[in-house]
FIDRENLO-194475 format. One record per residue (C-alpha): residue number from 1; x, y negated, z negated. Coordinates in steps of 0.1 Angstrom, whole numbers. Example, Ala and Ser with C-alpha at 12.3 -4.5 7.8 and 13.67 -1.06 7.14 Angstrom:
2
<pt i="1" X="123" Y="45" Z="-78"/>
<pt i="2" X="137" Y="11" Z="-71"/>
//
This chain:
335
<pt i="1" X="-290" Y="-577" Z="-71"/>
<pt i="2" X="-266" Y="-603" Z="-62"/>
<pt i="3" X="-255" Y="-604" Z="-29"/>
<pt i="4" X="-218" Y="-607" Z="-43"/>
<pt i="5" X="-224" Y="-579" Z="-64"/>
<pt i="6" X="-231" Y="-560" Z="-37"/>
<pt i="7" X="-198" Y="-568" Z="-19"/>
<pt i="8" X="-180" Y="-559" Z="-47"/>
<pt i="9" X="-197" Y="-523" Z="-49"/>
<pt i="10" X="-197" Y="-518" Z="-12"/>
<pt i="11" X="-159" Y="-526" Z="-16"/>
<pt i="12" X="-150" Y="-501" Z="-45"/>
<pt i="13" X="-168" Y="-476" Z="-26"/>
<pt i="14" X="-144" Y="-482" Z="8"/>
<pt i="15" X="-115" Y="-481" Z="-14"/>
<pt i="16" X="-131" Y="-446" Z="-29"/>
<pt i="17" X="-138" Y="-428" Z="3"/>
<pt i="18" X="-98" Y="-444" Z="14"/>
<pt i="19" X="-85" Y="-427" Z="-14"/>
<pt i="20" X="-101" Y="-395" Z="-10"/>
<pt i="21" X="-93" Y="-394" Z="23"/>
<pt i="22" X="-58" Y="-395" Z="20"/>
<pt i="23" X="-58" Y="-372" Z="-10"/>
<pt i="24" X="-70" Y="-346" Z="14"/>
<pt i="25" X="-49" Y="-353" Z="41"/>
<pt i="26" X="-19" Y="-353" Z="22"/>
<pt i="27" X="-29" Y="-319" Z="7"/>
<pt i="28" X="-38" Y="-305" Z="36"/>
<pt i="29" X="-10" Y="-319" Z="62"/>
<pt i="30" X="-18" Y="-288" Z="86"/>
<pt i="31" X="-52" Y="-304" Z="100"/>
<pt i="32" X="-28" Y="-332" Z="114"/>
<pt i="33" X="-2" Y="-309" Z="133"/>
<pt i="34" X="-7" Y="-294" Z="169"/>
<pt i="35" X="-6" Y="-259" Z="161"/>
<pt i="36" X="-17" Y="-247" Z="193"/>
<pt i="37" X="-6" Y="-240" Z="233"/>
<pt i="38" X="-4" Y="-216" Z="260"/>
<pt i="39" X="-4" Y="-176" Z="241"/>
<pt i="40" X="31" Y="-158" Z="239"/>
<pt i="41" X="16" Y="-130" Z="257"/>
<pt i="42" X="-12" Y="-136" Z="277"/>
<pt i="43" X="-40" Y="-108" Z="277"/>
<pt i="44" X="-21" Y="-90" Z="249"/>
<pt i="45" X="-55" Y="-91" Z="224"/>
<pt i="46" X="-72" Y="-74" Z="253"/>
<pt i="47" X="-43" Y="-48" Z="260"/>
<pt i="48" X="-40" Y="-36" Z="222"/>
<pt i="49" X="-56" Y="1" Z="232"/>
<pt i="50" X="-31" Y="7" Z="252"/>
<pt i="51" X="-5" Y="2" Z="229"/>
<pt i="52" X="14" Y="35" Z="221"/>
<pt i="53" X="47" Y="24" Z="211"/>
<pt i="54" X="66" Y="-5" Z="197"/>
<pt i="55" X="101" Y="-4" Z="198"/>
<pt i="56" X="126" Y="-29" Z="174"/>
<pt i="57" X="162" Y="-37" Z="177"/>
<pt i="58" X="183" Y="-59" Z="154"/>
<pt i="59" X="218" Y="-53" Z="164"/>
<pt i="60" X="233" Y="-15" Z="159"/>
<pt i="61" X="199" Y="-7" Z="141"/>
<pt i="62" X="168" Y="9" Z="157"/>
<pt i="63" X="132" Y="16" Z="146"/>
<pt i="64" X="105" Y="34" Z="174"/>
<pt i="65" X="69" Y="33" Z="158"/>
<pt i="66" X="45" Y="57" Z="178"/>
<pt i="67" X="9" Y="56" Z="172"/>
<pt i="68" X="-7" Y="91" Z="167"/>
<pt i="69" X="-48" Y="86" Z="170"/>
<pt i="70" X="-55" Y="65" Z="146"/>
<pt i="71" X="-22" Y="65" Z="125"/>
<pt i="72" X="11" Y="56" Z="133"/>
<pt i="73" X="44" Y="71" Z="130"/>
<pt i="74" X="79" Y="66" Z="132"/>
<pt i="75" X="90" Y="83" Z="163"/>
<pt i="76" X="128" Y="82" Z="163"/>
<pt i="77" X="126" Y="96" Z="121"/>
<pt i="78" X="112" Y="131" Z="125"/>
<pt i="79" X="73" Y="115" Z="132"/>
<pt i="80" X="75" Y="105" Z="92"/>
<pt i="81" X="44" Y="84" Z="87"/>
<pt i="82" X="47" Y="46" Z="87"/>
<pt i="83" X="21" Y="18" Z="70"/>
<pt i="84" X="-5" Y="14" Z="97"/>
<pt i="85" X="-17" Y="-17" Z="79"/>
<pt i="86" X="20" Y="-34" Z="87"/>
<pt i="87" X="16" Y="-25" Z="124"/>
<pt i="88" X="-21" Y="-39" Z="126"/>
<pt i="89" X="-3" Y="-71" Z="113"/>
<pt i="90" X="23" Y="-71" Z="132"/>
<pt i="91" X="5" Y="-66" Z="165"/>
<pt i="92" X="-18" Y="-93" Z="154"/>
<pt i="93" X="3" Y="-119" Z="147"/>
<pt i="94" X="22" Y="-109" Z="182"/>
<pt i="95" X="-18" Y="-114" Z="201"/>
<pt i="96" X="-22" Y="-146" Z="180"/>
<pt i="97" X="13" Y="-168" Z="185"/>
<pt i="98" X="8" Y="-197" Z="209"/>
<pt i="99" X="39" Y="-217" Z="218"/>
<pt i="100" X="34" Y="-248" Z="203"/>
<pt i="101" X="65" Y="-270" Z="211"/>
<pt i="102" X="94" Y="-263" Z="233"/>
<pt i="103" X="132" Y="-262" Z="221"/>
<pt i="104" X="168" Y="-257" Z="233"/>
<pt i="105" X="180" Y="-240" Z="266"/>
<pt i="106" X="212" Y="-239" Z="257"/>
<pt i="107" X="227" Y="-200" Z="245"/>
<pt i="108" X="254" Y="-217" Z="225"/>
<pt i="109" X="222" Y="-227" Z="200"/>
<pt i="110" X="205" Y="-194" Z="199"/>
<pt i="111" X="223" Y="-184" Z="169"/>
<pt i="112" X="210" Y="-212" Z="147"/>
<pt i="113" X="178" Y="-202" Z="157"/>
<pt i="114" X="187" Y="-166" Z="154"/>
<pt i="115" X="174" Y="-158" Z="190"/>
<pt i="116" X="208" Y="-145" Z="205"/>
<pt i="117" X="206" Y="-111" Z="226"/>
<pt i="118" X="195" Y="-87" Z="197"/>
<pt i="119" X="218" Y="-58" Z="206"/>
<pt i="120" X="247" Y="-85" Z="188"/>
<pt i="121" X="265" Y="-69" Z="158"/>
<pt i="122" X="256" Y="-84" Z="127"/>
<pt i="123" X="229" Y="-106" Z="147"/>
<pt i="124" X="200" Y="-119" Z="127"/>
<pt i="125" X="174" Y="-123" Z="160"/>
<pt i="126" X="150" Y="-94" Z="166"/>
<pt i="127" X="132" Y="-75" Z="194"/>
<pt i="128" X="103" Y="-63" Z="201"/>
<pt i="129" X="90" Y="-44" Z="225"/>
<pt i="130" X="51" Y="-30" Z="230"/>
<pt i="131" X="49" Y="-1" Z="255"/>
<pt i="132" X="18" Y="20" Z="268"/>
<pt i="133" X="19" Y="59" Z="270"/>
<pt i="134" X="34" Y="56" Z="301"/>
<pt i="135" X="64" Y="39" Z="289"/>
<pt i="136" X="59" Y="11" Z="311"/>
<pt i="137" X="64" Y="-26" Z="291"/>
<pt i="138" X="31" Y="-45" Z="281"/>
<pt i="139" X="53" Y="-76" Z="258"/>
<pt i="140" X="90" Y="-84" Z="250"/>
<pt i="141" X="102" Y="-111" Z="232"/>
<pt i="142" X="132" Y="-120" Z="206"/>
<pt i="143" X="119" Y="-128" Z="175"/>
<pt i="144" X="141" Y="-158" Z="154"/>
<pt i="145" X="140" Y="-177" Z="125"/>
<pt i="146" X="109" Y="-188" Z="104"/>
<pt i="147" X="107" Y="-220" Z="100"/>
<pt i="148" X="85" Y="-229" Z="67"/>
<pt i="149" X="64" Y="-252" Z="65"/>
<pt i="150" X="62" Y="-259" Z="105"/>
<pt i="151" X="27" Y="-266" Z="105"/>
<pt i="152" X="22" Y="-285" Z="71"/>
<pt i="153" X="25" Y="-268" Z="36"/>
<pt i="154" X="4" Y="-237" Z="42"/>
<pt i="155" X="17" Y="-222" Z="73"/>
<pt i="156" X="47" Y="-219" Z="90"/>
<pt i="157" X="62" Y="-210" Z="125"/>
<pt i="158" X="86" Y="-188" Z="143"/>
<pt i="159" X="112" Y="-192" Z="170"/>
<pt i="160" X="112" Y="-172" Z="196"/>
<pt i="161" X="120" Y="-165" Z="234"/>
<pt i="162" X="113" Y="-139" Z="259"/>
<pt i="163" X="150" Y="-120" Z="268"/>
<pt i="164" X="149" Y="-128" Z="306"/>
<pt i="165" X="139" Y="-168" Z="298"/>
<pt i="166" X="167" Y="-189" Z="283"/>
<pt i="167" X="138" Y="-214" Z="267"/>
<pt i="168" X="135" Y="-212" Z="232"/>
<pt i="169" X="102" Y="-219" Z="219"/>
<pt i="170" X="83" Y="-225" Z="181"/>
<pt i="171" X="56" Y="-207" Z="179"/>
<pt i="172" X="27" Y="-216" Z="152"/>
<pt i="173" X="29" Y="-179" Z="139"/>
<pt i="174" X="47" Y="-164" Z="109"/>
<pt i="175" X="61" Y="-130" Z="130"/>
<pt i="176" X="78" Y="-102" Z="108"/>
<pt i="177" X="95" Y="-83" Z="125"/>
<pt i="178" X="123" Y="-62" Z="109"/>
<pt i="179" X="144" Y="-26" Z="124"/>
<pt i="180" X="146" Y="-13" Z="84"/>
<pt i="181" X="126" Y="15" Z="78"/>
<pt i="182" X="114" Y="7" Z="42"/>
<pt i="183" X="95" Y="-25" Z="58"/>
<pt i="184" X="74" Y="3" Z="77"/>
<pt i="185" X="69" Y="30" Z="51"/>
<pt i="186" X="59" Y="35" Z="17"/>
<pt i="187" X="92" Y="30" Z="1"/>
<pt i="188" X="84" Y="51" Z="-29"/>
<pt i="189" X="92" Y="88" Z="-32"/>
<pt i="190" X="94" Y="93" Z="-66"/>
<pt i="191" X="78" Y="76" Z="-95"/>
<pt i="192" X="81" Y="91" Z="-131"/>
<pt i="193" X="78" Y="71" Z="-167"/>
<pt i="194" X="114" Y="73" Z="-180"/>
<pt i="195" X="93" Y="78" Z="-218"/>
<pt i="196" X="79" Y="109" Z="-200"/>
<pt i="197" X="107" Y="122" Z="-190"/>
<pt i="198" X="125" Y="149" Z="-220"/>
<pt i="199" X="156" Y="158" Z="-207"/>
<pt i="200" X="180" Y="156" Z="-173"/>
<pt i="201" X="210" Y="175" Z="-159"/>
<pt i="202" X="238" Y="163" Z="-135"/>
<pt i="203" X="258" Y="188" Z="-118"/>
<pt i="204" X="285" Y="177" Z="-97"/>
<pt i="205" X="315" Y="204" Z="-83"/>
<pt i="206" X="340" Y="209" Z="-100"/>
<pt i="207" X="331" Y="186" Z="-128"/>
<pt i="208" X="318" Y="196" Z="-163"/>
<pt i="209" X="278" Y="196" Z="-160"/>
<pt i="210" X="261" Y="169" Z="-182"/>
<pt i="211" X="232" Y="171" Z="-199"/>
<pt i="212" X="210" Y="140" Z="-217"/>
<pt i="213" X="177" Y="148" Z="-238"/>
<pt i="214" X="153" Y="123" Z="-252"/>
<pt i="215" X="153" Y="117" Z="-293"/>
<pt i="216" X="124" Y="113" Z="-314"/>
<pt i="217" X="131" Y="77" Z="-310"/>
<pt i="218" X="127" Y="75" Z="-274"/>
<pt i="219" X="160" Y="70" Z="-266"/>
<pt i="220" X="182" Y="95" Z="-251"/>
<pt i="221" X="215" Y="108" Z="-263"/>
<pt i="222" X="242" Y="134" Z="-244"/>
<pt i="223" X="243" Y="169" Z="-255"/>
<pt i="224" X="273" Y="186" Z="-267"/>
<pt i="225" X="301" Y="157" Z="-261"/>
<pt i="226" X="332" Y="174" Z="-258"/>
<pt i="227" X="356" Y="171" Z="-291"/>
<pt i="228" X="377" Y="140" Z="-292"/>
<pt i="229" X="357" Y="124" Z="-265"/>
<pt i="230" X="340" Y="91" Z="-270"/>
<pt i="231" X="316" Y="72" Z="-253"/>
<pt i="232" X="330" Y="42" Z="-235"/>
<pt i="233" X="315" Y="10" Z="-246"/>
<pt i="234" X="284" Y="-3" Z="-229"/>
<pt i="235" X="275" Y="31" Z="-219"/>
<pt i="236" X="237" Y="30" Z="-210"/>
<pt i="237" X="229" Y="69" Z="-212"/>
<pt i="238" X="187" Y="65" Z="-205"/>
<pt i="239" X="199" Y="42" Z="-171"/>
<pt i="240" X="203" Y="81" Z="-163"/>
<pt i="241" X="166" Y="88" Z="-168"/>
<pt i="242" X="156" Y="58" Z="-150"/>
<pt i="243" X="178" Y="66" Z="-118"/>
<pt i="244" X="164" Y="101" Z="-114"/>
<pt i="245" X="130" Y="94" Z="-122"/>
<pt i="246" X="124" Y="68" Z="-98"/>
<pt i="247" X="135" Y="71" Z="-60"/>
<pt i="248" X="131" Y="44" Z="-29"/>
<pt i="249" X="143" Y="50" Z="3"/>
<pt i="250" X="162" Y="29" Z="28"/>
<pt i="251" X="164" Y="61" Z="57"/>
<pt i="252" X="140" Y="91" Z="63"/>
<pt i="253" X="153" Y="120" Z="83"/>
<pt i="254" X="143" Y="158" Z="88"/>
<pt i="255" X="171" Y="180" Z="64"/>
<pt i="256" X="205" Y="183" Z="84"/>
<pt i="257" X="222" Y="215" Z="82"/>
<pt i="258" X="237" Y="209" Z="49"/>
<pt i="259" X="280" Y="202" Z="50"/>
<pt i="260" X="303" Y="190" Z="22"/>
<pt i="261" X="297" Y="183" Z="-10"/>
<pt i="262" X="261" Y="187" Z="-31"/>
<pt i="263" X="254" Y="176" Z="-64"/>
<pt i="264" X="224" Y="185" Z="-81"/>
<pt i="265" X="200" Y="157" Z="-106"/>
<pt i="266" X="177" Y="180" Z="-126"/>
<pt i="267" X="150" Y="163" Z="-153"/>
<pt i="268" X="120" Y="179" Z="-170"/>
<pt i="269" X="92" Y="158" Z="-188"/>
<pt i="270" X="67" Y="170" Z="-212"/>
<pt i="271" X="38" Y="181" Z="-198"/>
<pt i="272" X="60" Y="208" Z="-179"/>
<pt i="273" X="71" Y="191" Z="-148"/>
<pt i="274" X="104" Y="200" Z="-135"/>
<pt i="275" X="121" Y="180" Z="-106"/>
<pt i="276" X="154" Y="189" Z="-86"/>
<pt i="277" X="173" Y="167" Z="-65"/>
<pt i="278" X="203" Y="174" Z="-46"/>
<pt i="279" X="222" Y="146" Z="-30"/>
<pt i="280" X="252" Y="151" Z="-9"/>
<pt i="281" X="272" Y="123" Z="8"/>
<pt i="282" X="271" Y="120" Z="51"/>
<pt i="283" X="300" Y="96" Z="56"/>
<pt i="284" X="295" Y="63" Z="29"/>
<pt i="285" X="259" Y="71" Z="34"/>
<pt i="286" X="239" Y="93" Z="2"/>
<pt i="287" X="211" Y="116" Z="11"/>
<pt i="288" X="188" Y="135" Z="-9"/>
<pt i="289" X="160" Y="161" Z="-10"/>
<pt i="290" X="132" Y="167" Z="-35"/>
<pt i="291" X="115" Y="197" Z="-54"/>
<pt i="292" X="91" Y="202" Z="-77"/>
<pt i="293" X="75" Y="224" Z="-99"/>
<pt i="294" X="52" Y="227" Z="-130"/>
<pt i="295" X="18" Y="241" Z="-143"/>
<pt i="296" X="-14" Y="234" Z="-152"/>
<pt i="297" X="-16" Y="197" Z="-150"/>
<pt i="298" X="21" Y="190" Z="-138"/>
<pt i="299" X="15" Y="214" Z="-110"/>
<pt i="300" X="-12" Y="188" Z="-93"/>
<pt i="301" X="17" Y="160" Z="-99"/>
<pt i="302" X="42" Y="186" Z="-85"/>
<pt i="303" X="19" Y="191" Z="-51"/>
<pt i="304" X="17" Y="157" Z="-45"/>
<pt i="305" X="57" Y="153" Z="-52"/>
<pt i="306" X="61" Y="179" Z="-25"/>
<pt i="307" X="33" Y="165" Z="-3"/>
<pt i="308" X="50" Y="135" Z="2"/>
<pt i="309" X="89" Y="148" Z="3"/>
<pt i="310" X="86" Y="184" Z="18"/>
<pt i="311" X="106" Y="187" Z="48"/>
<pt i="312" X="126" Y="153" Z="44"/>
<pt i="313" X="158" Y="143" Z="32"/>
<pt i="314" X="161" Y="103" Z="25"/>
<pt i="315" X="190" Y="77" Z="24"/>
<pt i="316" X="191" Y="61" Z="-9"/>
<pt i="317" X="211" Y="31" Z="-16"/>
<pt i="318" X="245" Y="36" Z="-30"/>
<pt i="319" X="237" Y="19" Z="-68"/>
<pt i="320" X="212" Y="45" Z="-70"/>
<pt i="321" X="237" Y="75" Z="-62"/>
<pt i="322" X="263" Y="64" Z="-88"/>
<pt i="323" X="235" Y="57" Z="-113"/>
<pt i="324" X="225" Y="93" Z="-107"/>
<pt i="325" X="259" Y="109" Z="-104"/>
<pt i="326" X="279" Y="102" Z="-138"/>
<pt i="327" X="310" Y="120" Z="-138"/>
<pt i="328" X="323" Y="132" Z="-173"/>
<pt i="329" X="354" Y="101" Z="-168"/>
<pt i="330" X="323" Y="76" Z="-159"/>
<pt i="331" X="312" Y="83" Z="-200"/>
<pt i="332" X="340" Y="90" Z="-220"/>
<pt i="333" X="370" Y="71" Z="-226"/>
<pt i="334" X="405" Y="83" Z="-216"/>
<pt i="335" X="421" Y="106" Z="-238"/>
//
């Protein structure tokens, strides 16, 4: 082979690996950041046994998780259980975060980095707080905003500072830290196919009960509209079904002596399952409790129901509330 020949391969081959190179780099900007310093909290991987409580504050809201052998709970809500799997990650994302780069010391910044004193109404910064049985303090720190792509496109960063330091900091971890109780719980109370679900009654005081049943069609109609009543237009009568049949909470609380106003959701389906609900307003706030019953089959889905409600009484958002609650006047048109 010609020795210019082989120039020319030896060149197309440099030009190759260049290319390649920066195909990968590009793609994979990460490997070219610092993404690591001195650890958050130093020793906390080693001090994760002792951990028995975590405690979060964002503003006026609170959240205390407790762990209870092997499971954890949420102490301040009646000991309802919480996802251990969020508080493993949690805890390990606190052990892992290594302050990477340093950032303002100035308080009248902490805001656009969301790491103002917590206890702030309406704030947007976070703490948390990991304490051993003893109650004594084992890590603190305000958690801020995320920032995305801190590190290259696959991983991102967090601002954060300890309360007593006024150094903010970016750390090379994505820290999730929220004070509402659905992030910690299984959200879901209630789960039922609307095209399960036969018929439902809404009882309200002193309002005409309501009742909706499910046509051959599988849409449902209202039984027994009152003469010279019509339906306003738009009226979606199976959004009914859908509301009672499937509940999420935003609060969990063990049943308050019951004051005020109850209205009662009741909806059978068709392999004999019969649910009750009964909401009843505590300030702007709507709180419910569930029931069940059934046989044969629908008394195993009724147990589990009742496994997972018995002996609570959630906070469900408001939408969900008037969905439920349709008033006679919320239907019909005005005479």
């Amino acid at each position: 082979m010609k020795p210019r020949t082989l120039a020319e391969l030896g060149l197309i081959a440099l030009v190759a690996v260049v290319v390649a190179a920066t195909s990968y780099m590009s793609q994979n900007r990460w490997s070219q950041a610092k993404v690591s310093g001195a650890p958050l909290f130093p020793g906390l991987p080693s001090q994760g046994p002792k951990i028995a409580r975590i405690e979060l504050r964002q503003g006026d809201k609170k959240l205390a998780l407790e762990r209870k052998e092997q499971n954890w709970v949420l102490a301040d809500r009646g000991g309802y259980p919480a996802k251990t799997e969020a508080v493993r990650t949690l805890l390990v994302r606190l052990a892992e975060a290594q302050l990477v780069e340093p950032k303002t010391r100035k308080s009248d910044r902490f805001t656009m980095l969301e790491l103002e004193d917590a206890g702030v109404k309406d704030t947007k910064s976070r703490e948390v707080r990991l304490l051993d049985q003893q109650g004594a303090v084992l890590a603190q720190a305000i958690i801020g905003k995320k920032r995305t792509d801190a590190f290259g496109s696959s991983k991102s960063g967090t601002y954060v500072r300890w309360p007593e330091d006024a150094q903010a900091w970016l750390a090379n971890t994505d820290v999730q830290v929220s004070a509402n109780v659905r992030d910690w719980v299984q959200p879901s109370v209630l789960d039922v196919e609307q095209a399960k679900i036969k018929s439902v009654s809404v009882e309200i005081p002193n309002e005409a009960p309501l009742r909706i049943e499910r046509e051959a069609a599988g849409k449902f109609k209202l039984v027994s509209i009152p003469d010279g009543k019509k339906l306003k237009q738009g009226t979606d009568v199976d959004a009914i079904a859908r509301a009672v049949g499937s509940i999420e909470l935003e609060d969990v609380r063990k049943p308050e002596q019951a004051s005020g106003e109850v209205s009662t959701a009741r909806f059978e389906t068709d392999g004999g399952l019969a649910v009750v609900l009964r909401l009843r307003k505590d300030g702007e706030d709507t709180w419910l409790t569930i029931s069940a019953s059934g046989e044969g089959e629908a008394k195993t889905q009724a147990e589990e129901i009742s496994r997972r409600s018995k002996d609570w009484e959630f906070k469900i958002p408001t939408y969900k509330a008037s969905a439920i609650l349709k008033r006679p006047a919320d239907l019909f048109e005005a005479s």
